[in-house]
C-alpha positions as CSV (number, residue, x, y, z in Angstrom):
1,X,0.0,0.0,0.0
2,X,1.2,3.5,-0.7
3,X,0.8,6.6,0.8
4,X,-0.6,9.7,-0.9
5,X,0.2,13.3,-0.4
6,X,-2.2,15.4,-0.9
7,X,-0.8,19.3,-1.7
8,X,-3.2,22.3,-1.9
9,X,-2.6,24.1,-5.6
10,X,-5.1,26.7,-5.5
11,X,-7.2,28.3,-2.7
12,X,-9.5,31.2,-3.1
13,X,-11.5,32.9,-0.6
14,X,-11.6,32.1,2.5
15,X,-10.8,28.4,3.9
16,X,-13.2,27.6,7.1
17,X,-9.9,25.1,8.3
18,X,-7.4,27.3,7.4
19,X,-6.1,25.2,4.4
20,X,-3.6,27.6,2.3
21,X,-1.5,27.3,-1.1
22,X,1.7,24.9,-0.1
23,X,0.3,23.0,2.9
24,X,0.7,19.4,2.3
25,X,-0.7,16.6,4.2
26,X,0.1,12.6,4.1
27,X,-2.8,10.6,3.8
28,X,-1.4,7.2,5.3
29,X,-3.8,4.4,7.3
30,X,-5.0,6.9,9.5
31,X,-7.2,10.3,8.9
32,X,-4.7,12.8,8.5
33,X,-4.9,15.5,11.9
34,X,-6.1,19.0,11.3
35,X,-7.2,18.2,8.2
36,X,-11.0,19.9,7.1
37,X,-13.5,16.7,6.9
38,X,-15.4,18.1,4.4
39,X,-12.2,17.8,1.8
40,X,-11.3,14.4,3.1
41,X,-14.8,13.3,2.9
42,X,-13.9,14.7,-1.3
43,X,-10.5,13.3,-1.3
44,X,-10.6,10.4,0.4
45,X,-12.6,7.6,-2.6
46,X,-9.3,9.1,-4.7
47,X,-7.0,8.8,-2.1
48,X,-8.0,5.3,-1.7
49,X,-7.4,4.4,-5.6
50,X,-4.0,6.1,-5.8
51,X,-2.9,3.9,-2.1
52,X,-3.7,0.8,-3.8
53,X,-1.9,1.8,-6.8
54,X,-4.9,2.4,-9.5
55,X,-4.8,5.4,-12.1
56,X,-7.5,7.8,-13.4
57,X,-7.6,7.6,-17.5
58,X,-8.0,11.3,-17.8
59,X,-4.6,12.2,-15.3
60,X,-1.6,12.9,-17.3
61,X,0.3,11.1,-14.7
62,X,-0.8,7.6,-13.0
63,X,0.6,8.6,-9.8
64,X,-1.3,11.5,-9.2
65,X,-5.3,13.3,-8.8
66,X,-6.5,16.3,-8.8
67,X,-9.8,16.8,-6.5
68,X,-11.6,20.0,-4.9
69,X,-13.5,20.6,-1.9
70,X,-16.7,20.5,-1.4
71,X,-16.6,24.6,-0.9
72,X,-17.8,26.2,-4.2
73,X,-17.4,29.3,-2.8
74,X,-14.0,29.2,-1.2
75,X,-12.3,26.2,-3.4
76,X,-9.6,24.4,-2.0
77,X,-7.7,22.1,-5.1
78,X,-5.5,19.3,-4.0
79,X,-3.2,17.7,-5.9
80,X,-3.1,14.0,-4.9
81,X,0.2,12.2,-5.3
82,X,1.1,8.5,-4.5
83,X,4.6,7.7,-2.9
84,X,6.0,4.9,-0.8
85,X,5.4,4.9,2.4
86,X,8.2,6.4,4.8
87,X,9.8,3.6,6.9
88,X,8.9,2.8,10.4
89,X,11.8,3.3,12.9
């Protein structure tokens, strides 16, 4: 299983969770603290794709997604990007 980083690209208006341009989370086996549930309720069927190493057709690149909140009018775009996991010390 891989893990998926999911990094904001784009936020406009104002973001209820504080979510800005360059955060980035790591979406292991575990919801990810702090993180809005509204956008990993969004990201989280993608997430889930990418961690058990599926693709979307219409990504240029297999290894990544690109999702937005829920928040039409304060949009918060993630880009969704698989990676192996960190080892455990």
């Amino acid at each position: 299983m891989y893990d998926v980083t999911a990094r904001i690209i784009s936020q406009k208006g104002t973001c209820e969770a504080g979510h800005k341009t360059g955060d980035e989370i790591v979406i292991g086996q575990h919801t990810p603290a702090g993180m809005c549930s509204w956008a990993f309720g969004a990201l989280f069927p993608f997430a889930q794709v990418l961690q058990f190493g599926g693709s979307f057709p219409w990504e240029a690149d297999g290894d990544t997604a690109i999702v937005a909140c829920p928040d039409a009018a304060n949009p918060v775009v993630f880009e969704l990007r698989r990676h192996q996991p960190r080892p455990e010390n």
